[in-house]
C-alpha positions in Angstrom: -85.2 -42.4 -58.0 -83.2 -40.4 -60.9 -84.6 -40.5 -63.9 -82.5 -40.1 -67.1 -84.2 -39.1 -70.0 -83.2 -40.7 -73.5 -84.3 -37.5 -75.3 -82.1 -34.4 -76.2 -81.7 -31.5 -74.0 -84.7 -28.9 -74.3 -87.1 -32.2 -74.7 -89.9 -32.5 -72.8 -91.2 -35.6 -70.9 -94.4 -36.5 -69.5 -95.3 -38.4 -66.8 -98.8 -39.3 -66.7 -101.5 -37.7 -67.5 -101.4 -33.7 -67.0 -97.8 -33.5 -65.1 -95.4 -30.8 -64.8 -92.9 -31.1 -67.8 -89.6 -32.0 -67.0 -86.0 -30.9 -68.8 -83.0 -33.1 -68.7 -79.8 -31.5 -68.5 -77.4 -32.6 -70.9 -74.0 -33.1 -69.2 -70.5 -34.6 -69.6 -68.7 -35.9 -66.8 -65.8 -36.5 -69.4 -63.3 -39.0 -67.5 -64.5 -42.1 -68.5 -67.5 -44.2 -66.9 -65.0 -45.5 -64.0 -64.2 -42.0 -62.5 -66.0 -41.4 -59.3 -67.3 -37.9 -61.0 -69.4 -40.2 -63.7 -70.2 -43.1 -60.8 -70.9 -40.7 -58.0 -70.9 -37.0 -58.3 -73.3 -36.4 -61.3 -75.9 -38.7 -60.0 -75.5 -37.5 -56.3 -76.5 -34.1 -58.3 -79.5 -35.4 -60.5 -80.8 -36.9 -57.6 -80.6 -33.9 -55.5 -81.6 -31.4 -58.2 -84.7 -33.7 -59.1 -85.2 -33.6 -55.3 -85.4 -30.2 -54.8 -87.4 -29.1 -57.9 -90.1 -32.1 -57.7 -88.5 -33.6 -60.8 -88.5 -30.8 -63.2 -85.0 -31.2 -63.8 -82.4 -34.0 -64.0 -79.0 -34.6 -65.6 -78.4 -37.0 -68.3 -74.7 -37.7 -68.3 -72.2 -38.7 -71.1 -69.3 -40.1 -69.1 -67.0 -39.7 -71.9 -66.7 -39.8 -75.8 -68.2 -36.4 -76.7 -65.6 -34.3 -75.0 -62.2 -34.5 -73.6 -61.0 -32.7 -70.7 -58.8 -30.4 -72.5 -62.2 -29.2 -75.0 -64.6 -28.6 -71.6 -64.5 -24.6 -72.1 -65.5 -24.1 -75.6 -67.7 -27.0 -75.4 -69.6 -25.4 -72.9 -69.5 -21.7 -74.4 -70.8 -23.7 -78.1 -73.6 -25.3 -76.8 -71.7 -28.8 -77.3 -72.9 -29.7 -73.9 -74.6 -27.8 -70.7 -72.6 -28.9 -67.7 -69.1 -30.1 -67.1 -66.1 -30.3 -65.3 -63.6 -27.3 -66.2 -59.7 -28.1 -65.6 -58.9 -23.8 -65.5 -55.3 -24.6 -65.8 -55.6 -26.0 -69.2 -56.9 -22.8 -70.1 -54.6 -20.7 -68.3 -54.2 -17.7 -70.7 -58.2 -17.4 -70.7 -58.5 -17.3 -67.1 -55.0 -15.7 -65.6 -57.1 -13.9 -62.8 -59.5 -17.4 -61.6 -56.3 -19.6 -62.3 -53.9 -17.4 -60.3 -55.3 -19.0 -56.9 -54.4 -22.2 -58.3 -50.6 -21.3 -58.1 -51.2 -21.1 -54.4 -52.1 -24.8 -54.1 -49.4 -26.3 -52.4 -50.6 -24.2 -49.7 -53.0 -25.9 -47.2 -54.2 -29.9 -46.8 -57.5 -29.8 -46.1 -59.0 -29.8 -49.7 -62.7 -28.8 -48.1 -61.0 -25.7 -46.8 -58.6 -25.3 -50.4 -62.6 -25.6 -52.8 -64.2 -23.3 -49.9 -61.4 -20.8 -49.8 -60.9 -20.9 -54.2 -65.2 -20.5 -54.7 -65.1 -17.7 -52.6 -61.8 -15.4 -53.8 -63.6 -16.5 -57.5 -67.1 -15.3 -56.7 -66.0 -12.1 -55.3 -63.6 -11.2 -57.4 -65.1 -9.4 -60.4 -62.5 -10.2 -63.0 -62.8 -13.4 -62.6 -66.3 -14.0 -62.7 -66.2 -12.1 -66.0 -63.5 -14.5 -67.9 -66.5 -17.4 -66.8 -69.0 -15.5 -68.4 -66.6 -14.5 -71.6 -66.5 -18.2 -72.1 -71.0 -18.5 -72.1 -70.2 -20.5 -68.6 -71.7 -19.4 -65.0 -69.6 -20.1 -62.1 -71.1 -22.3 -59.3 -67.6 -22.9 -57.6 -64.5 -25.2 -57.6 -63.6 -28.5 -55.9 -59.5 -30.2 -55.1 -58.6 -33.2 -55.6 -57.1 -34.3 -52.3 -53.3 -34.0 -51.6 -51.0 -35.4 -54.6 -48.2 -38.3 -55.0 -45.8 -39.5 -56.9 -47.2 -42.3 -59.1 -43.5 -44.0 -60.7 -43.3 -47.0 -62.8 -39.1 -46.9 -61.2 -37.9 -46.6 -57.3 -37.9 -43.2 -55.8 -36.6 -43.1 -52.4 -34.5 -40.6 -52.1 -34.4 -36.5 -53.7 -31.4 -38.1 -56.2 -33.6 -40.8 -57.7 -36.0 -37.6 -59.0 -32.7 -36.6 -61.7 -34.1 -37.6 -65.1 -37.1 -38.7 -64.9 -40.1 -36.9 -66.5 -43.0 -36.9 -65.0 -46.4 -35.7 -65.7 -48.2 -32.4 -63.9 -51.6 -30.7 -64.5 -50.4 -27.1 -63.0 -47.5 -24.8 -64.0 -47.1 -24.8 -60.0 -46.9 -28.3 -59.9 -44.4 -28.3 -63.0 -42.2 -25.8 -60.9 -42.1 -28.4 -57.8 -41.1 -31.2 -59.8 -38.4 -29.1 -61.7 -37.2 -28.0 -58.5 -36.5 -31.6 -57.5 -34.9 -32.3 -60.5 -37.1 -34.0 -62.8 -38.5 -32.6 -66.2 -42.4 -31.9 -65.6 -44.8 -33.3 -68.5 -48.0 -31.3 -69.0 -50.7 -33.5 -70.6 -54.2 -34.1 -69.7 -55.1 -37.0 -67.9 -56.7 -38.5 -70.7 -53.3 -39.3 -72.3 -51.5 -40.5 -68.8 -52.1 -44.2 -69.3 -50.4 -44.5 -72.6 -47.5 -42.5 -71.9 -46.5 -44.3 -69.1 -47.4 -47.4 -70.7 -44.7 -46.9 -73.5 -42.5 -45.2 -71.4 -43.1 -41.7 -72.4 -43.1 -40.7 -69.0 -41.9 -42.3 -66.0 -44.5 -40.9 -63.4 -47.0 -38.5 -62.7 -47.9 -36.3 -59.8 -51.3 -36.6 -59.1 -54.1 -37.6 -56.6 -53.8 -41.5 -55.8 -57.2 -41.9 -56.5 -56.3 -41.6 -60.6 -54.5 -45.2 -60.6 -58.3 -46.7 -60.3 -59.4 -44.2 -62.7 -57.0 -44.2 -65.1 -56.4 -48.0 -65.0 -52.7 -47.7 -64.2 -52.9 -50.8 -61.8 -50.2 -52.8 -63.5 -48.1 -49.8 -64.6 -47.4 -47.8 -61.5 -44.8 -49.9 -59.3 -44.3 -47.3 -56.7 -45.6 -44.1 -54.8 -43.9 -41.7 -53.2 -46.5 -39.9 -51.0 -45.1 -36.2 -50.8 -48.6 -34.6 -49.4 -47.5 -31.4 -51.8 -50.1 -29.9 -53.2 -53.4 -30.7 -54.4 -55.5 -29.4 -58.0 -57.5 -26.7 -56.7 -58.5 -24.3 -60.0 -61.1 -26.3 -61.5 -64.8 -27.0 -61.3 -66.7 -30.4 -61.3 -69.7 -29.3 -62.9 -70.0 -25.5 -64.3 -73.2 -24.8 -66.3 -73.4 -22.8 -69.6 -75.0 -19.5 -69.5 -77.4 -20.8 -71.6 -78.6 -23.5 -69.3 -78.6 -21.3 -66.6 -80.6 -18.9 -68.8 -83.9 -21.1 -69.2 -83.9 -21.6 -65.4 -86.4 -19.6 -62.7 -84.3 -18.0 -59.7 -86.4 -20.9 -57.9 -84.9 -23.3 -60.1 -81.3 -21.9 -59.9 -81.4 -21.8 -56.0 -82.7 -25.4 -55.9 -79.5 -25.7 -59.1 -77.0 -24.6 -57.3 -77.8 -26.4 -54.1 -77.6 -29.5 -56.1 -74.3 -28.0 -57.0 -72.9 -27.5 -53.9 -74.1 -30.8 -52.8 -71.7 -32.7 -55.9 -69.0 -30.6 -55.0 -69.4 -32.2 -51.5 -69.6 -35.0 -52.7 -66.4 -35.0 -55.0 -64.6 -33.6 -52.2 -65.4 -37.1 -49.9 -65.1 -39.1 -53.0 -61.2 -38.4 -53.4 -60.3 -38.7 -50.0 -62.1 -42.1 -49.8 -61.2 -43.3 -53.0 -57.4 -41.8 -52.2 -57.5 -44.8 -49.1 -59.3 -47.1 -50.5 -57.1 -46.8 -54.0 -54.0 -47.1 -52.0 -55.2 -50.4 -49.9 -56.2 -52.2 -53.5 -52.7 -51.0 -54.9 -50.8 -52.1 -51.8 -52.6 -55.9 -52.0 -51.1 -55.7 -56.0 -47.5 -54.9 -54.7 -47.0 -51.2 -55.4 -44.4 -49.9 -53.2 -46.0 -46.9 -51.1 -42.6 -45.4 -50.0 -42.2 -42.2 -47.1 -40.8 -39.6 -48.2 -36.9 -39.0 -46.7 -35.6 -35.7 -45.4 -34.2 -34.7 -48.6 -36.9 -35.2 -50.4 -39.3 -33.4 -47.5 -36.3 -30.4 -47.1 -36.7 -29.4 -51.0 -40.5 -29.6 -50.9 -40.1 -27.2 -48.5 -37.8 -25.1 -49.7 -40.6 -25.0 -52.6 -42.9 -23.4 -50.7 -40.6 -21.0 -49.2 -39.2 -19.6 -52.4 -42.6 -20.1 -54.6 -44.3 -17.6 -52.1 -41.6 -14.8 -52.6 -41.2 -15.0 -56.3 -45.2 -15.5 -57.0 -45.8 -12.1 -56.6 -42.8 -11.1 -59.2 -44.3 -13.9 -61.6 -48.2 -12.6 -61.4 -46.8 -8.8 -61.8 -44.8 -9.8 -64.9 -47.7 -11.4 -66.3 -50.2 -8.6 -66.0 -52.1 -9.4 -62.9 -52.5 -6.4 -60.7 -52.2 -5.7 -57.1 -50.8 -9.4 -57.0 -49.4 -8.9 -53.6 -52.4 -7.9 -51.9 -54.6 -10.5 -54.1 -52.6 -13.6 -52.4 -52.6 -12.4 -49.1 -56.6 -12.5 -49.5 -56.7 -15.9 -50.5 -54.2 -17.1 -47.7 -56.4 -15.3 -45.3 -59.3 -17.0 -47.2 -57.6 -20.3 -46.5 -57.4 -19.4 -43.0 -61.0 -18.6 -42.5 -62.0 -22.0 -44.7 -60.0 -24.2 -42.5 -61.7 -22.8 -38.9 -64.8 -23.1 -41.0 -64.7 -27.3 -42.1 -63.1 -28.1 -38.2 -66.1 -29.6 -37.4 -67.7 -30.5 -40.6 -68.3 -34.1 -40.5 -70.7 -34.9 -43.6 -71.7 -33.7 -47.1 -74.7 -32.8 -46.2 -73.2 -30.5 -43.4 -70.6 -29.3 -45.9 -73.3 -28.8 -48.8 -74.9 -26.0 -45.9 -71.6 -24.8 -45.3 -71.2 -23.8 -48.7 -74.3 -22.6 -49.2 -74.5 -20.1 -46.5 -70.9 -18.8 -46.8 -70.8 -18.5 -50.4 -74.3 -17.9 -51.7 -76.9 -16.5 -49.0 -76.1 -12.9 -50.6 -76.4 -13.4 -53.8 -79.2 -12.3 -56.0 -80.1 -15.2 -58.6 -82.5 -13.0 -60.6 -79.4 -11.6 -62.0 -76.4 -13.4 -61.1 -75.2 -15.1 -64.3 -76.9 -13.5 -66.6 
């Protein structure tokens, strides 16, 4: 059994007479306690990291309050807390080189194969790894939400229905597909979603399905227009600050970032089940989960067509180098990933997966530090 300490991080507890201390990670889930993340990921991780280490470690989780979102990086890099979820793509100017994957993701469906494919272009791409350790943060690898929808509080049924409305993105990719349809794409954190479409502010948002449980948007979204275009793919469930990662053995890290990989499994289950079971619970309340029609699947299309021959242009013109040869080595990335999760059936499988692709080769003495 987990066990959460009440004391601050660096504390030490004793259990019994003469036992082995034991430091609780102070981390912050940061979506609110309903969010599979705070009800599922960062306990599947304390329990596995107190597994592995013989309960030296476990996580002690503020689920939301102490940080938003959208304040992850430099709360991390100032000590505020020790391990959280990064959104990269809020912080797109400090990470151009890890974030420029995430223009890619309305390429590919399987998000196992979109996190396996993202952690490894990141962790062997030296730029990259160096704007993590610019902000005091160690990179451990990313998870995706599964494929996104539309979310609408008004009928959408046809590529005509999209002119006018404003709806809310997380990505500047996903703000180019929604412009190209002909609606005006809203950046906001997810934090704020519930009370702009509750006064109207916007009208929908593109996003997993999963987020009307999370973001209690039940009663507000009327419809959901399931475009299986893209899913969020340049962010991290749980990175650790370097200074975390600092007071840890390479024992302790190996055993660290098993536990890792294990709640990135996790998270990747967790929104393709929550993503049915979300849409089942909607349906039974009377939201409208409408099919896509050929208009609306011939411009999405058309998207990914014309995204792939300007991004190239775009990443040049905003100093990223050999940009070319840098998305044909995710693509071909993607390609491995997705022979690689075929017949993955279970975290636990996935958790080796990842473990043996991405870290096996890597030296923890001095990876991080």
């Amino acid at each position: 059994m987990v066990k959460y300490s009440i004391l601050a991080a660096l504390a030490v507890t004793t259990i019994g007479a003469g036992a082995a201390q034991s430091e609780t990670i102070r981390a912050t889930s940061g979506y609110g306690p309903s969010h599979h993340i705070a009800k599922t990921v960062y306990p599947a991780i304390s329990t596995k990291l107190s597994e592995l280490t013989d309960g030296r470690w476990d996580v002690r989780d503020t689920s939301s309050g102490l940080l938003k979102p959208n304040e992850m990086n430099t709360g991390l890099r100032d000590g505020i807390t020790e391990l959280a979820p990064n959104v990269l793509t809020y912080f797109s100017a400090d990470y151009p080189e890890s974030t420029m994957v995430g223009e890619l993701s309305t390429f590919g469906s399987d998000s196992r194969a979109i996190s396996g494919a993202v952690s490894e272009y990141i962790l062997t791409c030296p730029e990259c790894l160096a704007e993590f350790d610019k902000f005091g943060q160690v990179f451990v690898g990313t998870t995706a939400t599964n494929i996104s929808a539309v979310l609408s509080t008004t009928p959408i049924e046809n590529l005509d229905d999209f002119k006018g409305l404003r709806i809310r993105t997380v990505t500047p990719t996903f703000s180019k597909y929604i412009a190209s349809l002909g609606a005006e794409p809203v950046q906001m954190p997810s934090s704020e979603m519930f009370e702009a479409l509750s006064q109207g502010i916007i009208n929908a948002a593109f996003s997993s399905i999963s987020n009307i449980r999370s973001g209690g948007l039940f009663d507000t979204i009327k419809y959901v227009v399931e475009v299986r275009q893209g899913v969020l793919s340049a962010y991290t469930v749980a990175t650790p600050s370097k200074m975390l990662w600092g007071r840890m053995t390479p024992e302790d890290r190996a055993a660290f970032l098993e536990a890792l990989q294990f709640g990135i499994a996790t998270d990747l289950e967790a929104w393709v089940e929550g993503d049915a079971e979300v849409k089942q619970m909607a349906m039974e309340q009377g939201t409208v989960f409408v099919e896509p029609d050929e208009t609306i699947k011939a411009a999405s299309r058309k998207f990914n067509e014309e995204h792939l021959e300007t991004l190239a242009v775009d990443l040049t013109a905003r100093g990223i180098e050999d940009a070319p040869a840098k998305i044909d080595r995710y693509l071909s990335l993607l390609e491995k990933w997705e022979e690689l999760v075929a017949d993955v059936d279970t975290v636990e499988e996935l958790t080796d997966l990842r473990m043996r692709e991405l870290w096996s080769d890597i030296d923890l003495a001095n990876y991080g530090n």
